[in-house]
PDB file with SEQRES, HELIX, SHEET and CRYST1 records, atoms N, CA, C and O in Angstrom:
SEQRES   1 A   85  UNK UNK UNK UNK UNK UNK UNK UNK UNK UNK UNK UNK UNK          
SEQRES   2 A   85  UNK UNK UNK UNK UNK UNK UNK UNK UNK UNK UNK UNK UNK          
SEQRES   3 A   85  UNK UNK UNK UNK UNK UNK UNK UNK UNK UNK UNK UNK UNK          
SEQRES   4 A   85  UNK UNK UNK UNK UNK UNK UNK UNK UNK UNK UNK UNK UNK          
SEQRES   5 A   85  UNK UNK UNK UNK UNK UNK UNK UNK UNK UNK UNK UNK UNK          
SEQRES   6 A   85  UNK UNK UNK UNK UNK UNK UNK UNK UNK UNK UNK UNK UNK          
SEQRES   7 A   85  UNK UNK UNK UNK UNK UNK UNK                                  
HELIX    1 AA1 UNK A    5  UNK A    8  1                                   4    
HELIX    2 AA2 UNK A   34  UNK A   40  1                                   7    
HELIX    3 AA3 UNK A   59  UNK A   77  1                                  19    
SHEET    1 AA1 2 UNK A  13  UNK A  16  0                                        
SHEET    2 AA1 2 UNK A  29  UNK A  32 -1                                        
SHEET    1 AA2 2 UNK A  45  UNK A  47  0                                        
SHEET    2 AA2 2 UNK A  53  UNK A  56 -1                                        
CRYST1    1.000    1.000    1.000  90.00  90.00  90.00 P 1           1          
ATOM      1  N   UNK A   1     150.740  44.093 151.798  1.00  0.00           N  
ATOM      2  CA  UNK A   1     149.859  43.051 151.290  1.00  0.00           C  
ATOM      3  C   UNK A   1     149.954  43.018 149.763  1.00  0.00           C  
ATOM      4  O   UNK A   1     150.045  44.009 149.039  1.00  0.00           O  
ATOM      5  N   UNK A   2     149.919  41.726 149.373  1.00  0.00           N  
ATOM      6  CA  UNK A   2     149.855  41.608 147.670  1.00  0.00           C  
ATOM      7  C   UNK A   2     148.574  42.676 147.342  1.00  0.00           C  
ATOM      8  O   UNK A   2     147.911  43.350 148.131  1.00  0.00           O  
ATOM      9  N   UNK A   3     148.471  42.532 145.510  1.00  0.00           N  
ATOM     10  CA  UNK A   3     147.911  43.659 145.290  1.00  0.00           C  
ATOM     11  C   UNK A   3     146.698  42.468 144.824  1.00  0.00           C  
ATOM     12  O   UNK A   3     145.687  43.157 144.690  1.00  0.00           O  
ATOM     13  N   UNK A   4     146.383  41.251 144.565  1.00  0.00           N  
ATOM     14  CA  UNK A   4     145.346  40.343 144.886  1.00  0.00           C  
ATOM     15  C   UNK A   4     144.823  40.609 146.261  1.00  0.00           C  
ATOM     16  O   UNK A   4     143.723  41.063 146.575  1.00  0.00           O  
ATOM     17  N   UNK A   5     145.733  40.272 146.957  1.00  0.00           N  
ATOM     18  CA  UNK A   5     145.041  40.202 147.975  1.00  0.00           C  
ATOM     19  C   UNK A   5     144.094  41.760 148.768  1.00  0.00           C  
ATOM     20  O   UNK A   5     143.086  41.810 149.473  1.00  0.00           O  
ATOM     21  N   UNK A   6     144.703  42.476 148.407  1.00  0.00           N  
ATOM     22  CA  UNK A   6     143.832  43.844 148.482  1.00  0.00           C  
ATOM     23  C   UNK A   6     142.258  44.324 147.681  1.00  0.00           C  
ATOM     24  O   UNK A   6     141.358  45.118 147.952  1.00  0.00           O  
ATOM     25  N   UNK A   7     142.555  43.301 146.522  1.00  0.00           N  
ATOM     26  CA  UNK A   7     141.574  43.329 145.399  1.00  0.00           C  
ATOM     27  C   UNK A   7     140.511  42.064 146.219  1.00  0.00           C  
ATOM     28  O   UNK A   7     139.327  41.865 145.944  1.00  0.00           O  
ATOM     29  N   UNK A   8     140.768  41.834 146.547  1.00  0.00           N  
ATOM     30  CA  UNK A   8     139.833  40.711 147.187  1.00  0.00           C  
ATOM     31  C   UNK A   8     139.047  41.315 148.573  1.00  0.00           C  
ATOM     32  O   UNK A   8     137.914  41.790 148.642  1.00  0.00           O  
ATOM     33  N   UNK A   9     139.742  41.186 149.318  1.00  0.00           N  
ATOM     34  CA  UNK A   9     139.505  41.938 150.478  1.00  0.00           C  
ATOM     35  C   UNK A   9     138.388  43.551 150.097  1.00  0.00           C  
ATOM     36  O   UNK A   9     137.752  44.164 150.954  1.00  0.00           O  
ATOM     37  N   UNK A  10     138.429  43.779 149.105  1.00  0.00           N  
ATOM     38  CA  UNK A  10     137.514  45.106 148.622  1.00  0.00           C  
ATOM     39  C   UNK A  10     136.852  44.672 148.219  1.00  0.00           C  
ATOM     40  O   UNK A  10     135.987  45.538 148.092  1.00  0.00           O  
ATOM     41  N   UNK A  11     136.430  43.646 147.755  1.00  0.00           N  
ATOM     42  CA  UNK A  11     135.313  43.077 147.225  1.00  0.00           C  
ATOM     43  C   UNK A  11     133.921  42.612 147.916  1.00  0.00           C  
ATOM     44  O   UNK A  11     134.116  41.802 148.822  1.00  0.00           O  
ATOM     45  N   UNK A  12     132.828  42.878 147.738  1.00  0.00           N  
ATOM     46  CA  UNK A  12     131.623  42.583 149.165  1.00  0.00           C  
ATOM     47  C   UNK A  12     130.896  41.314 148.151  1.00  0.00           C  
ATOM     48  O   UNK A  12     130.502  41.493 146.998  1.00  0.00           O  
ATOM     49  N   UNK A  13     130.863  40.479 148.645  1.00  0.00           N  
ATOM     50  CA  UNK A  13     130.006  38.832 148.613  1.00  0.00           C  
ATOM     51  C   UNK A  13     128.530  39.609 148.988  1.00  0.00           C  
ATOM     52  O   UNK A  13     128.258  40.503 149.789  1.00  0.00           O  
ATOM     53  N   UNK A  14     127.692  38.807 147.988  1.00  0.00           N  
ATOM     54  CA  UNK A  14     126.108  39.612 148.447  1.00  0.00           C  
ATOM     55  C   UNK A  14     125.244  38.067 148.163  1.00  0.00           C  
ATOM     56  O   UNK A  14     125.613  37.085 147.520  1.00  0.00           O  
ATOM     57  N   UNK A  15     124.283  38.254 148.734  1.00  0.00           N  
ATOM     58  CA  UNK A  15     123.606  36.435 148.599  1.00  0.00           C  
ATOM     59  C   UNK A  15     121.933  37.196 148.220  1.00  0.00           C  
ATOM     60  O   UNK A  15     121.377  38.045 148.916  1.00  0.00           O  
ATOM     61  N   UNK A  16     121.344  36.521 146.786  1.00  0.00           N  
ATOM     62  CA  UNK A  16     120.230  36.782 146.247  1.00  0.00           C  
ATOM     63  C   UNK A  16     119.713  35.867 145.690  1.00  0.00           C  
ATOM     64  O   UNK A  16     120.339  34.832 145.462  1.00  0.00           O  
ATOM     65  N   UNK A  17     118.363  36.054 145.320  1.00  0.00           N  
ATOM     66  CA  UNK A  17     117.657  34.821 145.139  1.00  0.00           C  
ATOM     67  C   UNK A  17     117.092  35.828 143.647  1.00  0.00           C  
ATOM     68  O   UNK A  17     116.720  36.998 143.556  1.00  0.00           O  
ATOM     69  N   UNK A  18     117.275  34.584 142.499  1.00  0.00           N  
ATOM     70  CA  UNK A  18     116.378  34.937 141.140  1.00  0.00           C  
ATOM     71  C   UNK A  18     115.352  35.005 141.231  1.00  0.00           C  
ATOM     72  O   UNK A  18     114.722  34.380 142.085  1.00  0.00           O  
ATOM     73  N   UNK A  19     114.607  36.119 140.018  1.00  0.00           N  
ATOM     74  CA  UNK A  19     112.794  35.827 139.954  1.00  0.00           C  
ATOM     75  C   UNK A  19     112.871  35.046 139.548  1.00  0.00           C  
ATOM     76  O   UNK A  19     113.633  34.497 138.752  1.00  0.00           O  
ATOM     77  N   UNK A  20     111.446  34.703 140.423  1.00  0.00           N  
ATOM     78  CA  UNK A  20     110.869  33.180 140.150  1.00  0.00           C  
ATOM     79  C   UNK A  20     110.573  31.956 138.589  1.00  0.00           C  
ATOM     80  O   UNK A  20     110.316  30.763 138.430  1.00  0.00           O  
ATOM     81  N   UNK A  21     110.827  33.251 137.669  1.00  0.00           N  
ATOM     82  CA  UNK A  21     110.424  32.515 136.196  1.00  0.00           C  
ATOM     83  C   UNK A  21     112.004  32.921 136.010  1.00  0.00           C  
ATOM     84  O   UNK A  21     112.044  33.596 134.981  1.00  0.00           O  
ATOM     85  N   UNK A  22     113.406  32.792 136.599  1.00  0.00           N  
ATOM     86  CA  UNK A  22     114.314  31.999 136.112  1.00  0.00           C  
ATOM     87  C   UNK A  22     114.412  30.833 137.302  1.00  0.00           C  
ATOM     88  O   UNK A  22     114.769  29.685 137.038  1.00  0.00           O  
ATOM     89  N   UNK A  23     114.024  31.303 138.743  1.00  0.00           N  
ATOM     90  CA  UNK A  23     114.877  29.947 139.783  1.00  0.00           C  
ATOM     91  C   UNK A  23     113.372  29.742 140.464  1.00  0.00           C  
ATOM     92  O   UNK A  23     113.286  30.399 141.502  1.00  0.00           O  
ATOM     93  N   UNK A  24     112.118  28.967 140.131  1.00  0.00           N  
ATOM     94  CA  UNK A  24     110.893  28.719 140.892  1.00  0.00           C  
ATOM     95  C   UNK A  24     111.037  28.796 142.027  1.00  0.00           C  
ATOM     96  O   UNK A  24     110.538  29.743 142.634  1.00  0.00           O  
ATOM     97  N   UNK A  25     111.867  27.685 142.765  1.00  0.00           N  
ATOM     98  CA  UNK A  25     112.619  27.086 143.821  1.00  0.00           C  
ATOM     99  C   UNK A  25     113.179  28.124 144.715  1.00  0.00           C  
ATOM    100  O   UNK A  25     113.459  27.629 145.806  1.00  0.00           O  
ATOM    101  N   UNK A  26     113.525  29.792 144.614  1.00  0.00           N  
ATOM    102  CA  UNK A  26     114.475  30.454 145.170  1.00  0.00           C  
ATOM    103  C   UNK A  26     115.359  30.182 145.868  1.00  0.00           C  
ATOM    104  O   UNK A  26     115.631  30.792 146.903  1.00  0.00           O  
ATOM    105  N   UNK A  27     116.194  28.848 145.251  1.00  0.00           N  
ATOM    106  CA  UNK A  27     117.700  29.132 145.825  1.00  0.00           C  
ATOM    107  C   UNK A  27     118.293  29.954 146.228  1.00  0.00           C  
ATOM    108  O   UNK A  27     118.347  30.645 145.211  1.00  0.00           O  
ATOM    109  N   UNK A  28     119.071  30.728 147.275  1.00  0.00           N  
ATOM    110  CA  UNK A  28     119.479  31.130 147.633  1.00  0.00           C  
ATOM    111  C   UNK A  28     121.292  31.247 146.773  1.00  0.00           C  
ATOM    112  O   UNK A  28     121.925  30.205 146.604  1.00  0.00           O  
ATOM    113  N   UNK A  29     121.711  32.220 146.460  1.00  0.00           N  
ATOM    114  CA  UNK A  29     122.875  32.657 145.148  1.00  0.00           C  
ATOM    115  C   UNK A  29     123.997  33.406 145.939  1.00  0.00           C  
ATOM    116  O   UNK A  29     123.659  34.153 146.857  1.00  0.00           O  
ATOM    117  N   UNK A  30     125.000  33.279 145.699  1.00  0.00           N  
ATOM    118  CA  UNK A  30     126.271  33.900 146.357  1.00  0.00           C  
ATOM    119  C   UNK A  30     126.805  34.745 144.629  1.00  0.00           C  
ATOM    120  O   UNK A  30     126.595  34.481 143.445  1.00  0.00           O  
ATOM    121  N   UNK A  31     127.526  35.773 145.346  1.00  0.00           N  
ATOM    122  CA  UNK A  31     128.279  36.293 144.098  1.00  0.00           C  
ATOM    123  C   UNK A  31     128.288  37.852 144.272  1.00  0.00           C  
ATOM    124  O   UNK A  31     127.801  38.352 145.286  1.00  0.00           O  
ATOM    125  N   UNK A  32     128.766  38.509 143.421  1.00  0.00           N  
ATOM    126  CA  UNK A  32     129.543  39.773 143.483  1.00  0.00           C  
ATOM    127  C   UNK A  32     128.804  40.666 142.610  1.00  0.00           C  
ATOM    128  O   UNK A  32     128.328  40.254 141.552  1.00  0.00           O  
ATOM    129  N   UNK A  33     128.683  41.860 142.995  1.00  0.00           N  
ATOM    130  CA  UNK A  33     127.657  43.042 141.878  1.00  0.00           C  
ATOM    131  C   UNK A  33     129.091  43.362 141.408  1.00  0.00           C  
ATOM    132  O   UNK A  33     130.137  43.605 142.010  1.00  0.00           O  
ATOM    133  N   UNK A  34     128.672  43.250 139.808  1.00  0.00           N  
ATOM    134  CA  UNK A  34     129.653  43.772 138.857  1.00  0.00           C  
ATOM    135  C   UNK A  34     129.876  45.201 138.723  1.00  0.00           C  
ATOM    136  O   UNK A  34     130.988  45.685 138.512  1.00  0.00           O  
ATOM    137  N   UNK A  35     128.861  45.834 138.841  1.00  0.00           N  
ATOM    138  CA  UNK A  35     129.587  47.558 139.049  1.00  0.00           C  
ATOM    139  C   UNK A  35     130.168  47.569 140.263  1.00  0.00           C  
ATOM    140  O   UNK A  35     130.904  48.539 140.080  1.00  0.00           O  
ATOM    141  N   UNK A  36     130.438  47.155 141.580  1.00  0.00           N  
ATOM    142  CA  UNK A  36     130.929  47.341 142.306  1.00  0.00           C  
ATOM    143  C   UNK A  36     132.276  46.404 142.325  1.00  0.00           C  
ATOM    144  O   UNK A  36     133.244  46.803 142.973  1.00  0.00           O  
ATOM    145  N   UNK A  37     132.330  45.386 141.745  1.00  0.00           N  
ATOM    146  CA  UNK A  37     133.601  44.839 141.104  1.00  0.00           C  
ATOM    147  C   UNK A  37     134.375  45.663 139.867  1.00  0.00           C  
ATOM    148  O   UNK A  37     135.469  45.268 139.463  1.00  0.00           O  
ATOM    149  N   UNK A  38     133.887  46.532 139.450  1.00  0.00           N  
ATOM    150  CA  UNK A  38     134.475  47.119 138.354  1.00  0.00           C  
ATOM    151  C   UNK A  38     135.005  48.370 139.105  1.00  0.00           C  
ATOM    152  O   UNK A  38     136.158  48.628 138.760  1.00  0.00           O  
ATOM    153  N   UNK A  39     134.581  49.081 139.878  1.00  0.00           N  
ATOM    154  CA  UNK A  39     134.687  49.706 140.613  1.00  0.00           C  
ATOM    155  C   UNK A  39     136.176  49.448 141.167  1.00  0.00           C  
ATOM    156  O   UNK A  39     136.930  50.389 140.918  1.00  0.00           O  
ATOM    157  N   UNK A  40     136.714  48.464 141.808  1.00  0.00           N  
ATOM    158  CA  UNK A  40     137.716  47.742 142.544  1.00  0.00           C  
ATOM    159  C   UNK A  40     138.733  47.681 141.614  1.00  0.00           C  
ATOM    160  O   UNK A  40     139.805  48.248 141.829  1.00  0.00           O  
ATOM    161  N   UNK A  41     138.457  46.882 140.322  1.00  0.00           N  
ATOM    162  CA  UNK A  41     139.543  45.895 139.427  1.00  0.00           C  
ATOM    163  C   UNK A  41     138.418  45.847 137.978  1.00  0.00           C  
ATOM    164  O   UNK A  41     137.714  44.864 137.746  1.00  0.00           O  
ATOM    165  N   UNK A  42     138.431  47.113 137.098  1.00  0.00           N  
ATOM    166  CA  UNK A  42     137.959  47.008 136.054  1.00  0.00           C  
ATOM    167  C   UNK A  42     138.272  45.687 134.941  1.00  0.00           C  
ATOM    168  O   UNK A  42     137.592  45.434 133.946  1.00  0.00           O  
ATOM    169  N   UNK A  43     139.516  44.925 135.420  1.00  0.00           N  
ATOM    170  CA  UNK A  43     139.524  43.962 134.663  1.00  0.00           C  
ATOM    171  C   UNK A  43     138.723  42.634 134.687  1.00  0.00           C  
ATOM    172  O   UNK A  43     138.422  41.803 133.829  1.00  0.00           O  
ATOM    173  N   UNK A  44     138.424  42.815 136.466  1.00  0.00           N  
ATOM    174  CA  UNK A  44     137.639  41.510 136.808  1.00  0.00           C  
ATOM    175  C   UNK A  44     135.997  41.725 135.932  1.00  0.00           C  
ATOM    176  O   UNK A  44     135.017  41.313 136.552  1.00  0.00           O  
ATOM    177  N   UNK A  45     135.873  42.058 135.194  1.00  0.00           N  
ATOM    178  CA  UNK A  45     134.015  42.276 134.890  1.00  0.00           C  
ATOM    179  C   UNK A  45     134.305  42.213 133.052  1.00  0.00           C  
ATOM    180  O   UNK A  45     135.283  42.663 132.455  1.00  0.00           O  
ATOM    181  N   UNK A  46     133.186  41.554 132.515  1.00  0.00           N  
ATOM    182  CA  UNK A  46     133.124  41.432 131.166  1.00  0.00           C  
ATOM    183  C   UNK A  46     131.867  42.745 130.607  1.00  0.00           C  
ATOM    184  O   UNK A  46     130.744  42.853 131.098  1.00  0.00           O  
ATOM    185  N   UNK A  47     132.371  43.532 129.611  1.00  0.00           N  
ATOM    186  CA  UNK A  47     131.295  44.621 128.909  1.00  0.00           C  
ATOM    187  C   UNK A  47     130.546  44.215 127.879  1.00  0.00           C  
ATOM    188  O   UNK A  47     131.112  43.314 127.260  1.00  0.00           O  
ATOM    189  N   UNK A  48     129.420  44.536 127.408  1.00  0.00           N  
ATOM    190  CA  UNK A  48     128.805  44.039 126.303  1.00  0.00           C  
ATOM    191  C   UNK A  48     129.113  45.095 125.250  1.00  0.00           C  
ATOM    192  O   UNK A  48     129.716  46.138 125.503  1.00  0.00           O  
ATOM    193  N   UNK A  49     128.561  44.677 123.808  1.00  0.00           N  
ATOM    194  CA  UNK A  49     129.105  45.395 122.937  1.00  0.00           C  
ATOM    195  C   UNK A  49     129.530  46.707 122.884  1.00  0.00           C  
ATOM    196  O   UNK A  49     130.562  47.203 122.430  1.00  0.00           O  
ATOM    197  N   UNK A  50     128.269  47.334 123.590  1.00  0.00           N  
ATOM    198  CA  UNK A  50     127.913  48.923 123.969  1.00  0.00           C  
ATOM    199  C   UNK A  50     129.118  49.749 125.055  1.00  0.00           C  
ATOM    200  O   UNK A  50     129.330  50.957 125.160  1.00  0.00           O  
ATOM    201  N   UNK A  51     129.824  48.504 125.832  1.00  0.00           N  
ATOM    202  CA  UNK A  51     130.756  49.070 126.773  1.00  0.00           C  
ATOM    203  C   UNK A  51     129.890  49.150 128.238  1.00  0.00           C  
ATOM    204  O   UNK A  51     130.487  49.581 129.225  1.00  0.00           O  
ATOM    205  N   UNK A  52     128.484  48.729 128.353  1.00  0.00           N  
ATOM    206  CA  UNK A  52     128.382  48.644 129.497  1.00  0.00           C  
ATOM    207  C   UNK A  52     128.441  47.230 130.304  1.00  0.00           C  
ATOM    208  O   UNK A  52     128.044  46.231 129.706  1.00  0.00           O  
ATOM    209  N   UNK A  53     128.882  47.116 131.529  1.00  0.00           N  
ATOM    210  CA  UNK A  53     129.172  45.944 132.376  1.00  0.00           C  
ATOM    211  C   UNK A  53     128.252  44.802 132.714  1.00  0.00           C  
ATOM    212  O   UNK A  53     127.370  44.715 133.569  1.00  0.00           O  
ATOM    213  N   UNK A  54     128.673  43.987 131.854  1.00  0.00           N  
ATOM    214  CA  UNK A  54     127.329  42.290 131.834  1.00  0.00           C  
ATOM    215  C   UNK A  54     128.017  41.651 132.914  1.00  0.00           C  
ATOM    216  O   UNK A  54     127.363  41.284 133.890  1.00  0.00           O  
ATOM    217  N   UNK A  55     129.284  41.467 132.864  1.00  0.00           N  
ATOM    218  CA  UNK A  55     129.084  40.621 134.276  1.00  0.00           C  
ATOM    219  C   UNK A  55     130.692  40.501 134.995  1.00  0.00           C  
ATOM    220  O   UNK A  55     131.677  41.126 134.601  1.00  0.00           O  
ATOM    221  N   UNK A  56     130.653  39.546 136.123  1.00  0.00           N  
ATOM    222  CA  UNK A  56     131.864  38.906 136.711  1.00  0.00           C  
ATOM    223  C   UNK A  56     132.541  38.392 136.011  1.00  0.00           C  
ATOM    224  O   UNK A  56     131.862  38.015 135.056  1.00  0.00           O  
ATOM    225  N   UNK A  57     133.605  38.109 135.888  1.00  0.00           N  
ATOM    226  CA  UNK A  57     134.669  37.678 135.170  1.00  0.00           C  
ATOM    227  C   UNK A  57     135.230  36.628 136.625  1.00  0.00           C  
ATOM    228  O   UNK A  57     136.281  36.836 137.233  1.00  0.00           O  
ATOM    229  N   UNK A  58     133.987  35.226 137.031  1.00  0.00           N  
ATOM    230  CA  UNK A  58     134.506  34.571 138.076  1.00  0.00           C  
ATOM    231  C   UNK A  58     135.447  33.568 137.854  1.00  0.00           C  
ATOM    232  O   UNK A  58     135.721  32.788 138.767  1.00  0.00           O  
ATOM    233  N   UNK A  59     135.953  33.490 136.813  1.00  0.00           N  
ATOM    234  CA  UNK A  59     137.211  32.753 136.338  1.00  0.00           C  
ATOM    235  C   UNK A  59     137.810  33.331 137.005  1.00  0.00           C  
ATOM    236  O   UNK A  59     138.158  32.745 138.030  1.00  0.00           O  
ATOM    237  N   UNK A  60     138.174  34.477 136.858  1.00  0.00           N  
ATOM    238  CA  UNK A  60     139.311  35.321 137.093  1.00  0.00           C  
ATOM    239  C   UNK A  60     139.186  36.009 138.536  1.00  0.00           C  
ATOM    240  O   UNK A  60     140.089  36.829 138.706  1.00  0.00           O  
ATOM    241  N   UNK A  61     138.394  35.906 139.512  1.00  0.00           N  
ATOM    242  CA  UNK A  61     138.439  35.922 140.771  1.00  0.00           C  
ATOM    243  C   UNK A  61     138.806  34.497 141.666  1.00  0.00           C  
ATOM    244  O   UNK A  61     139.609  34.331 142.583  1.00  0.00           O  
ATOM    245  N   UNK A  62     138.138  33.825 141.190  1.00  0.00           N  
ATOM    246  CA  UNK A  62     138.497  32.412 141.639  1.00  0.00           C  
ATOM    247  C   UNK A  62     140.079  32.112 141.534  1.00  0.00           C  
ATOM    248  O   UNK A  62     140.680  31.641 142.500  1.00  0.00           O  
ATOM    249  N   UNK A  63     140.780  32.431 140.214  1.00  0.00           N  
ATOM    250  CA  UNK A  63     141.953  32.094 140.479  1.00  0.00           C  
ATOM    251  C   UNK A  63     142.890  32.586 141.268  1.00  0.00           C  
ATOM    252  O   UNK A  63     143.967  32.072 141.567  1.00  0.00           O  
ATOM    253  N   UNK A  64     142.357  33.797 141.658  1.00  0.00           N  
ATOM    254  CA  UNK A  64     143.173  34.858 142.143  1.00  0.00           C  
ATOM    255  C   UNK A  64     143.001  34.450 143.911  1.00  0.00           C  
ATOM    256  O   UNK A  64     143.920  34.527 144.727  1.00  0.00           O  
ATOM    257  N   UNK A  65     141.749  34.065 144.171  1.00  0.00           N  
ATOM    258  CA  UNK A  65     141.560  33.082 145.314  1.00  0.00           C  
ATOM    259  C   UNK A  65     142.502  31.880 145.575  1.00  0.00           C  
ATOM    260  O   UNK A  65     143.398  31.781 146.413  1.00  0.00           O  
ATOM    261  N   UNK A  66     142.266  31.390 145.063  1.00  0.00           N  
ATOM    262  CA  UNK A  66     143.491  30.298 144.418  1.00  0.00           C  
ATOM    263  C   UNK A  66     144.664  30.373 145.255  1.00  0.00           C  
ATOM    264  O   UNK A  66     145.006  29.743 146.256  1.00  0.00           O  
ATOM    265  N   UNK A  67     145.373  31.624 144.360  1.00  0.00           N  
ATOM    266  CA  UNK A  67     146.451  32.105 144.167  1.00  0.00           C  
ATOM    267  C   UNK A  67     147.174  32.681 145.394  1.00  0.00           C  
ATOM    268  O   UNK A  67     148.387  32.582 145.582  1.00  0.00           O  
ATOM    269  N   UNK A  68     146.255  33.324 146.252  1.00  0.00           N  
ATOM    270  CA  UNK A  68     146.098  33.613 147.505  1.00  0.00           C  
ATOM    271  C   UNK A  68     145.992  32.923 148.332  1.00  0.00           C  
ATOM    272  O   UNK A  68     146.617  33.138 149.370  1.00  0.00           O  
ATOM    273  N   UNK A  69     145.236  31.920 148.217  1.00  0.00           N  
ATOM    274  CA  UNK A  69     145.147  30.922 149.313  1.00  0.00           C  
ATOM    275  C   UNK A  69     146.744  30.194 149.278  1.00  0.00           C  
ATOM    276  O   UNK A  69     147.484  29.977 150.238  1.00  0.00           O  
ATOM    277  N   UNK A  70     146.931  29.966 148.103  1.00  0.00           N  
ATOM    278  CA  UNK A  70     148.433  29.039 148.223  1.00  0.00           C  
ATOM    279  C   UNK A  70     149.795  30.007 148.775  1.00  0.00           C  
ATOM    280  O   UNK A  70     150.715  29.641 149.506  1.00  0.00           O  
ATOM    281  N   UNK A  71     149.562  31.370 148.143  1.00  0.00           N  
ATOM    282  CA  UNK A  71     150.631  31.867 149.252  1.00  0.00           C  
ATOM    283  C   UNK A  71     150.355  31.843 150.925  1.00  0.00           C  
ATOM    284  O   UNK A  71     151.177  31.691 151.829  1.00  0.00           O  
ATOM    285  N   UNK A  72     149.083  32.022 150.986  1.00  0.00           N  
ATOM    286  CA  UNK A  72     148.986  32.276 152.840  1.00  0.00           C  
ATOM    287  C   UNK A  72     149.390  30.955 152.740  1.00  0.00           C  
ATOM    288  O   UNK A  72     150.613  31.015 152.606  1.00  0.00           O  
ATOM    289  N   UNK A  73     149.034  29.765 152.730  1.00  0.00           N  
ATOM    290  CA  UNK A  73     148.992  28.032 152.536  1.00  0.00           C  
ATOM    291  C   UNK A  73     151.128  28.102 153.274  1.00  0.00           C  
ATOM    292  O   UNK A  73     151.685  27.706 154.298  1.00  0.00           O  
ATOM    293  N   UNK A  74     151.559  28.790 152.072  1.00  0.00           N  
ATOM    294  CA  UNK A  74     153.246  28.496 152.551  1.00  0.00           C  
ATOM    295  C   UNK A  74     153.493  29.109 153.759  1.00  0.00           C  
ATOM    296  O   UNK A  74     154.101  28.581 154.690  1.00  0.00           O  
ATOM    297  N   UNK A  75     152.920  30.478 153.750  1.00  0.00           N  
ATOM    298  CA  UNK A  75     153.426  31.595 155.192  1.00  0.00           C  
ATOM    299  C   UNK A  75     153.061  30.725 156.203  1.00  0.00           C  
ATOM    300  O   UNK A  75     153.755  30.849 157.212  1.00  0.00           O  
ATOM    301  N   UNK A  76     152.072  29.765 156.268  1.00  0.00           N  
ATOM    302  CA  UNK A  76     151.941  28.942 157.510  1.00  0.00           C  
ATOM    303  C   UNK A  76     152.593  28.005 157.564  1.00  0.00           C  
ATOM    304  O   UNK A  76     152.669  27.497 158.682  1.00  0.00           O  
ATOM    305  N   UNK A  77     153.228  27.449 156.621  1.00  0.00           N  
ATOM    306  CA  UNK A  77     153.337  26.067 156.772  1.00  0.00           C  
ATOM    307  C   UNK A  77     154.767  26.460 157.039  1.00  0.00           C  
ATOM    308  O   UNK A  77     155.470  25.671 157.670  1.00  0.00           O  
ATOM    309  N   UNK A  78     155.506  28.165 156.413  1.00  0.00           N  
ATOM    310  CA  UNK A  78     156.809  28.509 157.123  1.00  0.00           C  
ATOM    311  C   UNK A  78     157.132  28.990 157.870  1.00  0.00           C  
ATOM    312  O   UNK A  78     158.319  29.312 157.937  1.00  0.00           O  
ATOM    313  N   UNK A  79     155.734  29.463 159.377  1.00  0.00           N  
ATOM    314  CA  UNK A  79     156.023  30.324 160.086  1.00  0.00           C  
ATOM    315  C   UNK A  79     157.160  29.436 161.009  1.00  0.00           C  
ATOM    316  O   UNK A  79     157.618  28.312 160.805  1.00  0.00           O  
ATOM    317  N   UNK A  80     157.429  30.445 162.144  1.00  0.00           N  
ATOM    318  CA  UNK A  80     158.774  29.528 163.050  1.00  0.00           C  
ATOM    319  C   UNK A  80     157.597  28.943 164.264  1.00  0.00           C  
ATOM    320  O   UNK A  80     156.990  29.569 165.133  1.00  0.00           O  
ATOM    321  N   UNK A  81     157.582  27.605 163.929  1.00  0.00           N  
ATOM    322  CA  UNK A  81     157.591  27.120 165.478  1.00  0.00           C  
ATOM    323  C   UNK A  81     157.590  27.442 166.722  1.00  0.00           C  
ATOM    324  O   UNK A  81     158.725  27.740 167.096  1.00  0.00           O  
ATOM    325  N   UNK A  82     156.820  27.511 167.512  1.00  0.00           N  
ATOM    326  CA  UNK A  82     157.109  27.652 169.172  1.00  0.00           C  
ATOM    327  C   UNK A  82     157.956  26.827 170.097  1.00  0.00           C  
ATOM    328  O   UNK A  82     157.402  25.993 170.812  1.00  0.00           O  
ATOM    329  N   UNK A  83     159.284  26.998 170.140  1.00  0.00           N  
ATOM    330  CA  UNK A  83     159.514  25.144 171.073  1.00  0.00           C  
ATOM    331  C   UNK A  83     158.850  25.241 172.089  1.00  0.00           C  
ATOM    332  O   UNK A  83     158.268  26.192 172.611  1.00  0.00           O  
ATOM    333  N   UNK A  84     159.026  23.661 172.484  1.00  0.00           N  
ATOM    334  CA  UNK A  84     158.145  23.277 172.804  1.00  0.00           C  
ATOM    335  C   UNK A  84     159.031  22.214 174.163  1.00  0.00           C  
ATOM    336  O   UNK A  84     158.912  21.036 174.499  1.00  0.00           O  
ATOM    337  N   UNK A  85     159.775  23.187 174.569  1.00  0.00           N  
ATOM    338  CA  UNK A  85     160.466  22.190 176.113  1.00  0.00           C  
ATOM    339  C   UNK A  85     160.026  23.028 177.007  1.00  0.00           C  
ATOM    340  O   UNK A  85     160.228  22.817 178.203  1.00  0.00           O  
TER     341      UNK A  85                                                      
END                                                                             
């Protein structure tokens, strides 16, 4: 397996809702805990001055999604056929 695609696949999706005096409404939030993304792929996460971990770097997961999706995208579109007589 690519080494994206391994980096992805290690990654856990978690769904949370903000306090209320940032989201009133509690929308419901998709997204990734950054120590546990740093954990995986220290590059995917941005540090603050101090060197400790502020956040996702979801530019840079997204593309890599992307990136992944378009290779699986060819492996299908080149697997062999079944005939079909």
């Amino acid at each position: 397996m690519d080494r994206a695609s391994d980096v992805l696949l290690a990654l856990r999706p978690v769904t949370f809702r903000y306090k209320p005096e940032i989201d009133p409404e509690g929308v419901p939030q998709f997204g990734l805990v950054a120590e546990e993304v740093e954990k995986v792929n220290p590059d995917l996460v941005v540090r603050d001055e101090n060197g400790g971990i502020y956040t996702v770097r979801y530019d840079a997961v997204n593309a890599m999604c992307s990136t992944n999706s378009s290779k699986n995208t060819g492996r299908w579109k080149n697997r062999k056929q079944p005939s079909r007589s």
